[in-house]
C-alpha positions as CSV (number, residue, x, y, z in Angstrom):
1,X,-118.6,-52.9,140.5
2,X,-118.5,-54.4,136.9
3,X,-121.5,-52.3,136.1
4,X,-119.8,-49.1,137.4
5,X,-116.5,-50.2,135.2
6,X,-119.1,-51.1,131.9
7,X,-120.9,-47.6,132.1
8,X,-117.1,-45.5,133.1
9,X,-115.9,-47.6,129.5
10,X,-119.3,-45.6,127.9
11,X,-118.4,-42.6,128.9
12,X,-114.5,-42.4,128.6
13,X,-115.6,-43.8,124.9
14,X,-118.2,-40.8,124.4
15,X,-115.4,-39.0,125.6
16,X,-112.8,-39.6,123.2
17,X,-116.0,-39.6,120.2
18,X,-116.8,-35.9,121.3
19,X,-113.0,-35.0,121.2
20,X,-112.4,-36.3,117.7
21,X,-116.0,-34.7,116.4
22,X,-115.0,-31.3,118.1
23,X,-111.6,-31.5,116.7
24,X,-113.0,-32.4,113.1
25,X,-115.4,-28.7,113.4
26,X,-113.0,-26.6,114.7
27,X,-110.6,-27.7,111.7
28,X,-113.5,-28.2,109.0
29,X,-111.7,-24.8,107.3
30,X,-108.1,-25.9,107.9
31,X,-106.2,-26.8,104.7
32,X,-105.1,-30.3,104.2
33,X,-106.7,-31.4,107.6
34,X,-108.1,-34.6,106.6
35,X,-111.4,-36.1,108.6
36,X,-110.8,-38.4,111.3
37,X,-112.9,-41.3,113.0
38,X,-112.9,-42.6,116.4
39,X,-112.7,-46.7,116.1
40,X,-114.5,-48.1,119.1
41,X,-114.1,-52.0,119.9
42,X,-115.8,-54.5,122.4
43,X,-113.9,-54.8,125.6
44,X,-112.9,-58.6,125.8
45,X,-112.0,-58.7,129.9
46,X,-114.4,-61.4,131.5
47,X,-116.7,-63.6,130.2
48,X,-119.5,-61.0,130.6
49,X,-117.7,-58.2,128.6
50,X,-115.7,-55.2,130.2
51,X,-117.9,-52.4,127.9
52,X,-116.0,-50.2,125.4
53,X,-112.8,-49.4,124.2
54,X,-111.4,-47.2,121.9
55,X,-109.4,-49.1,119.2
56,X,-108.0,-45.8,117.5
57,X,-108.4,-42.4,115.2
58,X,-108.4,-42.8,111.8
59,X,-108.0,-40.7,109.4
60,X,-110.3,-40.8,106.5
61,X,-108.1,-40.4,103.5
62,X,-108.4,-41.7,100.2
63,X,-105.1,-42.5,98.8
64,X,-106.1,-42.9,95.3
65,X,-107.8,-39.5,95.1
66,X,-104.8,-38.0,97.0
67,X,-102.5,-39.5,94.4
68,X,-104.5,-37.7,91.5
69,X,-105.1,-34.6,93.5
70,X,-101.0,-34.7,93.6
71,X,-100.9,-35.1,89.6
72,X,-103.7,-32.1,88.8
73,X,-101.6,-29.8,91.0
74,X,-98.4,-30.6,89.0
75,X,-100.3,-30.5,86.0
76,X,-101.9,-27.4,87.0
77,X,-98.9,-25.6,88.2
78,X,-96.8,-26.6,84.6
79,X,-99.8,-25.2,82.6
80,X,-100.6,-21.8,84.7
81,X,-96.6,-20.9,84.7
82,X,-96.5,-21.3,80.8
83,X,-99.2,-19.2,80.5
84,X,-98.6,-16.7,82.3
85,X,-95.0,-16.4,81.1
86,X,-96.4,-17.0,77.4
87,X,-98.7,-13.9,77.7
88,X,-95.7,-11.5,78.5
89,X,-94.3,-12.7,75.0
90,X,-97.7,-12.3,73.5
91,X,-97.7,-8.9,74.9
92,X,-93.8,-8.7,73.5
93,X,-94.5,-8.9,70.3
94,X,-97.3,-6.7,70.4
95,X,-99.6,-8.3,67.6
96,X,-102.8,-7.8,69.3
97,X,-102.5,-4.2,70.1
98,X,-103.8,-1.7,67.7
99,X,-100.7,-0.3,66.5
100,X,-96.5,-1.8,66.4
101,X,-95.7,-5.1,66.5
102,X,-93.6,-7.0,64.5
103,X,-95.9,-7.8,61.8
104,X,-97.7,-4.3,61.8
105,X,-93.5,-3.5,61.1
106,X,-92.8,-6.0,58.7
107,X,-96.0,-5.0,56.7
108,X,-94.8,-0.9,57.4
109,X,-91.0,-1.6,56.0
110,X,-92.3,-3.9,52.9
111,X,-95.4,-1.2,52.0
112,X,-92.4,1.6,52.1
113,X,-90.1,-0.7,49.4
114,X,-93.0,-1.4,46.9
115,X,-93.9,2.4,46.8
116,X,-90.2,3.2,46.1
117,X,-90.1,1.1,43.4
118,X,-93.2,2.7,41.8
119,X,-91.1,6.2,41.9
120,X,-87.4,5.4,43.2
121,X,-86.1,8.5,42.5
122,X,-88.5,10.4,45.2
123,X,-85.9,11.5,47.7
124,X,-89.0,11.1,50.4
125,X,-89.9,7.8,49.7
126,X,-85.9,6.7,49.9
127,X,-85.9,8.3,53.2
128,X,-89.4,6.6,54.1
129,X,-87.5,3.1,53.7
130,X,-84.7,4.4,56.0
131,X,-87.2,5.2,58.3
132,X,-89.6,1.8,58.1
133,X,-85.8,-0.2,57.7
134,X,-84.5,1.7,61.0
135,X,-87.7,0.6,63.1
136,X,-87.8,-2.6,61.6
137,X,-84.5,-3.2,63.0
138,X,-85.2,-1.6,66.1
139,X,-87.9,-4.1,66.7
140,X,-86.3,-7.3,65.9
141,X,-83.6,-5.8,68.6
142,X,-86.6,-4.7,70.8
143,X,-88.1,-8.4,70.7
144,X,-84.7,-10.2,71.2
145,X,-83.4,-8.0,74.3
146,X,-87.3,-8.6,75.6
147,X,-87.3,-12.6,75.2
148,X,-82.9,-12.6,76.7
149,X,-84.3,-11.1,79.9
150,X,-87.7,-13.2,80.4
151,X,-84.8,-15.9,80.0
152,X,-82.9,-14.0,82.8
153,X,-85.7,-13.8,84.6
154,X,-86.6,-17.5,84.7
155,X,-83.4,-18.4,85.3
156,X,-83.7,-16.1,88.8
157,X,-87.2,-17.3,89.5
158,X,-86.3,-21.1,89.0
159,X,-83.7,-20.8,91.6
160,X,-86.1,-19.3,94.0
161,X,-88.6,-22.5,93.3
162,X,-85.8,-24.9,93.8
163,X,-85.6,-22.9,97.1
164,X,-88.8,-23.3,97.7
165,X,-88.7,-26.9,97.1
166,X,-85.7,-27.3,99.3
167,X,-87.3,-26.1,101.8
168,X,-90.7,-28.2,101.8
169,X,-88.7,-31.3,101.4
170,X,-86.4,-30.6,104.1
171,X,-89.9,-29.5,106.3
172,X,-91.4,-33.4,105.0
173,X,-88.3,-35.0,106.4
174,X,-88.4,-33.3,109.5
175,X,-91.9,-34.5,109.8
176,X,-91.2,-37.6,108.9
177,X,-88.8,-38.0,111.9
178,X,-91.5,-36.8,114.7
179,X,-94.2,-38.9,112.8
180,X,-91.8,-42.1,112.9
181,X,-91.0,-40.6,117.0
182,X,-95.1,-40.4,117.7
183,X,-96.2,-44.0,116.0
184,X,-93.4,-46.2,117.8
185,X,-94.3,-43.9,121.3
186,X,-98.2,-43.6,121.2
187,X,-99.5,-45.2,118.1
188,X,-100.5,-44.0,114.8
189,X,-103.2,-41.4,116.5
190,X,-101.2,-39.6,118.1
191,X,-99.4,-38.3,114.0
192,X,-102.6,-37.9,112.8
193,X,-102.2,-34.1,112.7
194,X,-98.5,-34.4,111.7
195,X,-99.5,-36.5,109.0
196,X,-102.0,-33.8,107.5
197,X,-99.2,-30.8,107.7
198,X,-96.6,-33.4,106.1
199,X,-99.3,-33.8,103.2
200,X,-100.0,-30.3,103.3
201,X,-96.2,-29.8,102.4
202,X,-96.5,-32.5,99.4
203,X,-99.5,-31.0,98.3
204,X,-97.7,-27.6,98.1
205,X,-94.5,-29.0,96.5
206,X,-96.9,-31.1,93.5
207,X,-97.5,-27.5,92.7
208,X,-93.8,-26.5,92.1
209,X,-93.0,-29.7,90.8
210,X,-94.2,-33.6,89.5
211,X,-93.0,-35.8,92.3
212,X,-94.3,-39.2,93.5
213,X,-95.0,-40.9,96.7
214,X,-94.2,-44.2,98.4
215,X,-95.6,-44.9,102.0
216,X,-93.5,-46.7,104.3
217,X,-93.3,-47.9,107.6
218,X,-94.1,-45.9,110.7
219,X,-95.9,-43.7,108.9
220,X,-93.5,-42.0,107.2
221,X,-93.7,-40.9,103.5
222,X,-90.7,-41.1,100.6
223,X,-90.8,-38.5,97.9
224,X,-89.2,-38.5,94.7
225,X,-88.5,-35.7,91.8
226,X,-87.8,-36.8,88.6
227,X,-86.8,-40.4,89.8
228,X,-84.5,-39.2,92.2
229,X,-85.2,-39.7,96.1
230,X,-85.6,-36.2,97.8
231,X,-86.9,-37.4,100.9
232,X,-85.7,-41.1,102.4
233,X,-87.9,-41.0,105.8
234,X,-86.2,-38.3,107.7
235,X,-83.0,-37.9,104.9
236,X,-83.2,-35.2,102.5
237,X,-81.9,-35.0,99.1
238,X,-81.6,-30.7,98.4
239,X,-82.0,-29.8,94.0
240,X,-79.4,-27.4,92.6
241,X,-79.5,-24.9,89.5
242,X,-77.0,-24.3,87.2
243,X,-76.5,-23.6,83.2
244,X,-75.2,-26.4,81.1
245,X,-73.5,-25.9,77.7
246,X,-75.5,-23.8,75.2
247,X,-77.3,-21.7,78.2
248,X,-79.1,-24.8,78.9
249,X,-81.3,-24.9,82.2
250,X,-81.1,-27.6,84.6
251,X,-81.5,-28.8,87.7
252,X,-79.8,-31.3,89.7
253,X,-79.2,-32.9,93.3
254,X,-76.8,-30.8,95.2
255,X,-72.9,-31.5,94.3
256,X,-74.2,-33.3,90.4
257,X,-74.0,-30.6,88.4
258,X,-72.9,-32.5,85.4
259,X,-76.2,-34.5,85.3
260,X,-79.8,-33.2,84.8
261,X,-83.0,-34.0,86.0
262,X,-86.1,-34.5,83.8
263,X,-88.8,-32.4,85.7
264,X,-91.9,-32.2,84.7
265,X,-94.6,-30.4,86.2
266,X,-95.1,-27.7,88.6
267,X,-93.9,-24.3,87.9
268,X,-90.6,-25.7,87.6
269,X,-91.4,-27.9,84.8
270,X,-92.8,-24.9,83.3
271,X,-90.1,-23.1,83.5
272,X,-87.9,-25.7,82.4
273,X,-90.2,-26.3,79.4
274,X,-90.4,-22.7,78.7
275,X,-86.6,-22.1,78.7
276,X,-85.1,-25.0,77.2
277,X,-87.8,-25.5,74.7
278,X,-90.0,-23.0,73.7
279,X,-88.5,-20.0,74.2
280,X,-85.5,-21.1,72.7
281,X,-87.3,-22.0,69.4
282,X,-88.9,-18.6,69.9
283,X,-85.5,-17.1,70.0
284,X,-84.2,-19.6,67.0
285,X,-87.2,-18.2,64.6
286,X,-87.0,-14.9,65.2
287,X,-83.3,-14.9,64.5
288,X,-83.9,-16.9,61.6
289,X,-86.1,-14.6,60.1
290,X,-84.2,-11.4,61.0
291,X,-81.4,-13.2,59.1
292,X,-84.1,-14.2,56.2
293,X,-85.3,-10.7,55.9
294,X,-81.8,-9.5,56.3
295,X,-80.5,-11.1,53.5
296,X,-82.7,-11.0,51.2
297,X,-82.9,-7.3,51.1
298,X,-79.3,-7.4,51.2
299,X,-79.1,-9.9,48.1
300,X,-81.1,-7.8,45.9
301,X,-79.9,-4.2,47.4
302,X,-76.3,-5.6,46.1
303,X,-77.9,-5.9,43.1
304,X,-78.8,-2.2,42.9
305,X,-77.8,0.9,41.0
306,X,-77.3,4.5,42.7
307,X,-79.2,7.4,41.2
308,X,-76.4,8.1,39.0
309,X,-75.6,4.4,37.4
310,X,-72.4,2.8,38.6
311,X,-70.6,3.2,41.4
312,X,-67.6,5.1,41.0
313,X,-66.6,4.8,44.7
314,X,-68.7,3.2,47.7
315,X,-67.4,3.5,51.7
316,X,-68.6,0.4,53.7
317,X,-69.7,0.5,57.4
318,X,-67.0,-0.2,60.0
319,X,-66.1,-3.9,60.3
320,X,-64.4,-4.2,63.7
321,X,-63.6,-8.2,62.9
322,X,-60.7,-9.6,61.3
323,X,-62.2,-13.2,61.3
324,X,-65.2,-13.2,58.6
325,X,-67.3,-15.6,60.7
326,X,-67.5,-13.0,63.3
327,X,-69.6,-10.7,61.3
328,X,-72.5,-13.0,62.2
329,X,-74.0,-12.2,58.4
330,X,-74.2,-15.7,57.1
331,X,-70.8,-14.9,55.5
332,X,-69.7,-18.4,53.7
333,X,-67.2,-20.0,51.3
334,X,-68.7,-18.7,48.0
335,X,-68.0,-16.2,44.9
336,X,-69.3,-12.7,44.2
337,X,-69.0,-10.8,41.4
338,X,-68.3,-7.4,40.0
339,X,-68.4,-5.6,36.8
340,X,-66.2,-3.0,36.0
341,X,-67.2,-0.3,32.8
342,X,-64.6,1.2,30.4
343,X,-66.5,4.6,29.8
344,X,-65.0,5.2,27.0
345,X,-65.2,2.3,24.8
346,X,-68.6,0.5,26.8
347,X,-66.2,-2.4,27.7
348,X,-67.8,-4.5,30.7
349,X,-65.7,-7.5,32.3
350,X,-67.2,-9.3,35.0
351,X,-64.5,-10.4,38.0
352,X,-65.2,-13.6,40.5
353,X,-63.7,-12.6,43.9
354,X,-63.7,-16.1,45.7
355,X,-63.8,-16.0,49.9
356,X,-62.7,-18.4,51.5
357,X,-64.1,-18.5,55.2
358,X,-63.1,-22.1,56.4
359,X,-60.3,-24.0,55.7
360,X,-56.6,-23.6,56.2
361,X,-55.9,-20.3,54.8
362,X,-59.3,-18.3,55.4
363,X,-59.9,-14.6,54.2
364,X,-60.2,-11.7,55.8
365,X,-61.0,-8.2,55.6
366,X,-57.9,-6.7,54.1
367,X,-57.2,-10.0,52.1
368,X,-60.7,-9.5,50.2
369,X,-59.5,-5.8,50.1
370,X,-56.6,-7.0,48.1
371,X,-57.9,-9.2,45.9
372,X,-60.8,-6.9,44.9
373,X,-57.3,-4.3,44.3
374,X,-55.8,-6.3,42.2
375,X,-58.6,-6.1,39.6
376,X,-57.8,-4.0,36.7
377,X,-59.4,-0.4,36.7
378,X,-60.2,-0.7,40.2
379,X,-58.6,0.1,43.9
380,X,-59.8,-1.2,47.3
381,X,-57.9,-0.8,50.8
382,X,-59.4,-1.2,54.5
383,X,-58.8,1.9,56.4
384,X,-59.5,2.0,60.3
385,X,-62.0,-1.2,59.7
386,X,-63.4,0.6,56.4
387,X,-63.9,-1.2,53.2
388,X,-63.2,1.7,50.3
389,X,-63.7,0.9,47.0
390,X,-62.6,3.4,43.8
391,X,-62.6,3.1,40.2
392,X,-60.0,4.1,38.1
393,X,-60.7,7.5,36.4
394,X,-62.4,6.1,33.0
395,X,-64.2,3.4,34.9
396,X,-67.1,2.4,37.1
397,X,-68.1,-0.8,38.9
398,X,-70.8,-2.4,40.1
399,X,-72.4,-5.6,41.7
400,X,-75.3,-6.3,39.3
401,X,-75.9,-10.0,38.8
402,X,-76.4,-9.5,34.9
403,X,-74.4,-11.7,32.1
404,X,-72.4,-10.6,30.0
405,X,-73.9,-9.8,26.6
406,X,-71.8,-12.8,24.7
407,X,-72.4,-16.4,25.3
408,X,-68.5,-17.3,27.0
409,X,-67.7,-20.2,24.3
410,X,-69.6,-20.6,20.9
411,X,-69.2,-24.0,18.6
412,X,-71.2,-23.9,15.1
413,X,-70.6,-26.4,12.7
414,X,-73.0,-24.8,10.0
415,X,-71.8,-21.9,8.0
416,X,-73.4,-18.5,8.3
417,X,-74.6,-19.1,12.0
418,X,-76.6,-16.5,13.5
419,X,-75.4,-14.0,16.3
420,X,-75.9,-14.9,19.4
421,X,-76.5,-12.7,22.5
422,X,-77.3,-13.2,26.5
423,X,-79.2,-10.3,28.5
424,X,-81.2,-10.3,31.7
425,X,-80.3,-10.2,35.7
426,X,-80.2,-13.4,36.8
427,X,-82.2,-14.1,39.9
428,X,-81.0,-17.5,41.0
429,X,-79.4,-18.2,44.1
430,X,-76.6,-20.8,43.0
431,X,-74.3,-20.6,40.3
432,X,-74.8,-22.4,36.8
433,X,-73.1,-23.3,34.0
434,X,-76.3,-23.1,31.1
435,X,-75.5,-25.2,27.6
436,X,-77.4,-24.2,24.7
437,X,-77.4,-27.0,22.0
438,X,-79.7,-26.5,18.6
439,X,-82.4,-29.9,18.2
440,X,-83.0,-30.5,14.4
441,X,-81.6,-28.4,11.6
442,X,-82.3,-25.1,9.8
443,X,-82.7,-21.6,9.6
444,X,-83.5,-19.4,12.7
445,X,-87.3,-18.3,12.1
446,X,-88.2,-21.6,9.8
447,X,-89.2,-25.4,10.2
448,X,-89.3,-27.1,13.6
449,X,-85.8,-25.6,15.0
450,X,-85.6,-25.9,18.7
451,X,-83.0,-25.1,21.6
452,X,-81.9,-27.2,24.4
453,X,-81.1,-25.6,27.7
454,X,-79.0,-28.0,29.7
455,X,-77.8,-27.1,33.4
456,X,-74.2,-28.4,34.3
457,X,-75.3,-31.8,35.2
458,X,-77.1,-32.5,31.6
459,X,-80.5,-31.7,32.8
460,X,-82.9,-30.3,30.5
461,X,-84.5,-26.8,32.5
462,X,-85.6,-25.8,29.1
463,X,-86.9,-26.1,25.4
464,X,-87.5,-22.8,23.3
465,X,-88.4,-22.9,19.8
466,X,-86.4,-21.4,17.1
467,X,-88.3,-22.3,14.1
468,X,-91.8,-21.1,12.8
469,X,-93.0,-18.4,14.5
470,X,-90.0,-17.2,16.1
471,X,-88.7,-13.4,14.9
472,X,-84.8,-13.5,14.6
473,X,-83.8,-11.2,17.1
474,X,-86.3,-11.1,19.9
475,X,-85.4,-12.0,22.9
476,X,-86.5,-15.7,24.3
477,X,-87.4,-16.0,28.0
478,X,-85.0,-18.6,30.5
479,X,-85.5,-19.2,33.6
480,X,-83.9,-17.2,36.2
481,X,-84.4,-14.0,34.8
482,X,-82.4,-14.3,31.8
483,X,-83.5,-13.6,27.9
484,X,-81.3,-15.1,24.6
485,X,-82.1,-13.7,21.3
486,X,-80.6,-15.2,17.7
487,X,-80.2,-13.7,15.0
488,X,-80.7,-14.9,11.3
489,X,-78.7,-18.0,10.5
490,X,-78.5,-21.4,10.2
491,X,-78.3,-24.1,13.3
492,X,-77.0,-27.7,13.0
């Protein structure tokens, strides 16, 4: 009988082998089934033996190479969604195709300035920088409503991965629970296929996010997001989206919205990455160099002259603010200027309009209108969010940045000093005070006479000489655009 019993242990052993070897072909092609093994064991009944038992089905899993598998997938999934959300912006901005784009634009709009400045009086090269200013414009707005909805649209898309995460984890705890069920009922065998689709599900959620993993008891598995416990056996932890201050991204456990979460990798690190960080920048530069471009032409344009000379009255573009800050043209505290012309007698007087944007009493519209009215030989009132500006009949004004033609305060201590007078547009971007103060004595034109230009804080920007070699009355180069010339004399 014990022979009967030692060959019935064989085959019920064989048995099990061929079950676990059929099961391992028939699933060779099923994703995340892992490989299993029969363990067989000497039966210990008798002091003969009792045959063959089988100890258990093992699954042949490498947890260190699962645990890096989980990392490349997170990796992976970060990388891919940049990428493919960083080649709609390349395709955006256009700079690869063989026409447009902002920098084809740029080069169009700048090309159209520096051929009206060979010829600005061509009416068709003034209408050709309308034309290149209007599409530059146009494609700045082009670019910033194209990167505002790719934010939109990863907002949208990273509450459908937080969906999707919500749902693996939620499938991983139920898992957990019938895993937990199986071991304490059966053994670990019988969870040996309910392990592999729980992994499966971790697998799949490494791609929408970096998590990690801790085994415990009962062959259950705890996963974590960004430090945070998602999954506590058969518990669940569900993420949230919401917008913090400053159209910040973030994600949260359910019910903490005043907190975020670190993630990092998956396509929700991506997107995270992509929204918080590098688009924003994106956004930040092109807006910074809108404004650049913006102002600069506007800085100089100021500067400008119609066809006819001075302005004798100018309309401005509709406001529709009464707070200067909401222009959103870099309007700040400062000073401009403008120089009103007597016709008759050649008279110019330069006027500083101060605007005051901060503080306790800031400008507005119709207060700059007034102070620009009260200037002599000139009128200025805001009608239906207009600036109008008029000259007095016998006058003209304009903006351009050049000095008056007398230094403001002279002090000679030498008899018979030479004339002195200022010209040039100054092309600085700050204000300065500039003191000229003789070195050495003499005669303009003779000996070693020199000039000292000083800034407001004492700083020597410049040295000219006035002795040999200099021609009373031609005009010396300073920086910033402006000349001084002096006439025959004597300096002390």
């Amino acid at each position: 009988m014990q022979s009967i019993s030692l060959g019935l242990s064989g085959l019920n052993a064989a048995r099990a082998a061929l079950d676990v070897i059929g099961n391992n072909v028939v699933n060779a092609a099923t994703e995340g089934y892992h490989r299993q093994r029969i363990e067989l064991a000497p039966s210990t009944v008798g002091q003969v033996g009792g045959g063959v038992n089988v100890a258990g089905v093992t699954r042949m899993i490498d947890m260190l190479l699962e645990s890096e598998i989980l990392r490349q997938e997170s990796s992976y999934g970060q990388v891919s969604t940049e990428g493919s959300l960083l080649s709609t912006v390349e395709t955006a901005f256009g700079e690869f195709a063989e026409s447009g784009g902002l920098n084809a634009t740029i080069d169009k709009f700048f090309d159209s300035l520096r051929r009206l400045a060979a010829n600005p009086l061509d009416r068709v090269l003034r209408n050709d920088v309308l034309s290149a200013a209007q599409a530059l414009a146009g494609e700045f707005r082009r670019l910033g409503s194209s990167l505002q909805n790719l934010e939109d649209q990863m907002v949208s898309e990273a509450q459908s991965v937080v969906d999707a995460i919500n749902l693996r984890i939620t499938q991983i705890g139920a898992l957990n629970g019938q895993i937990q069920n199986l071991v304490i009922g059966y053994g670990a065998p019988g969870a040996n296929n309910l392990c592999d689709q729980r992994d499966r599900l971790i697998t799949e959620l490494a791609k929408l996010t970096g998590l990690e993993t801790q085994p415990r008891e009962n062959g259950m598995v705890d996963v974590s997001i960004a430090g945070i416990p998602v999954v506590t056996g058969s518990i669940v932890l569900p993420l949230e989206v919401h917008l913090l201050a400053g159209e910040t991204l973030a994600v949260s456990a359910r019910g903490a919205q005043g907190s975020a979460l670190q993630v990092e990798g998956g396509r929700l690190g991506g997107l995270l990455t992509l929204k918080n960080e590098l688009l924003g920048d994106l956004r930040a530069e092109l807006d910074t160099l809108a404004r650049a471009i913006m102002e600069g032409v506007n800085r100089v344009h100021v500067q400008g002259l119609g066809r006819d000379g001075p302005f004798r009255e100018l309309a401005g573009g509709t406001i529709g603010a009464t707070d200067l800050t909401a222009l959103g043209t870099g309007v700040t505290d400062g000073t401009f200027y403008l120089r009103v012309t007597n016709t008759a007698t050649g008279e110019i007087q330069r006027h500083a309009i101060e605007v005051h944007v901060s503080g306790p009493a800031p400008d507005t519209p119709a207060s700059v209108a007034a102070k620009i009215d009260a200037l002599a030989g000139l009128n200025a009132s805001l009608h239906s969010a207009q600036l109008y500006l008029a000259a007095a009949p016998g006058y003209t004004f304009d903006f351009l940045p050049m000095v008056l033609p007398e230094p403001t305060a002279t002090h000679f201590t030498a008899a018979g000093a030479p004339a002195v007078s200022v010209s040039g547009l100054y092309s600085g971007t700050q204000n300065h005070v500039f003191t000229f103060t003789a070195a050495g004595t003499g005669s303009v034109g003779n000996g070693d006479l020199q000039l000292e230009v000083k800034d407001e804080s004492g700083n020597i920007i410049s040295t000219v000489n006035l002795g040999r070699g200099y021609a009373a009355g031609d005009a010396i180069e300073l920086p910033n655009g402006l000349r001084i010339a002096l006439g025959l004399g004597r300096l002390e």
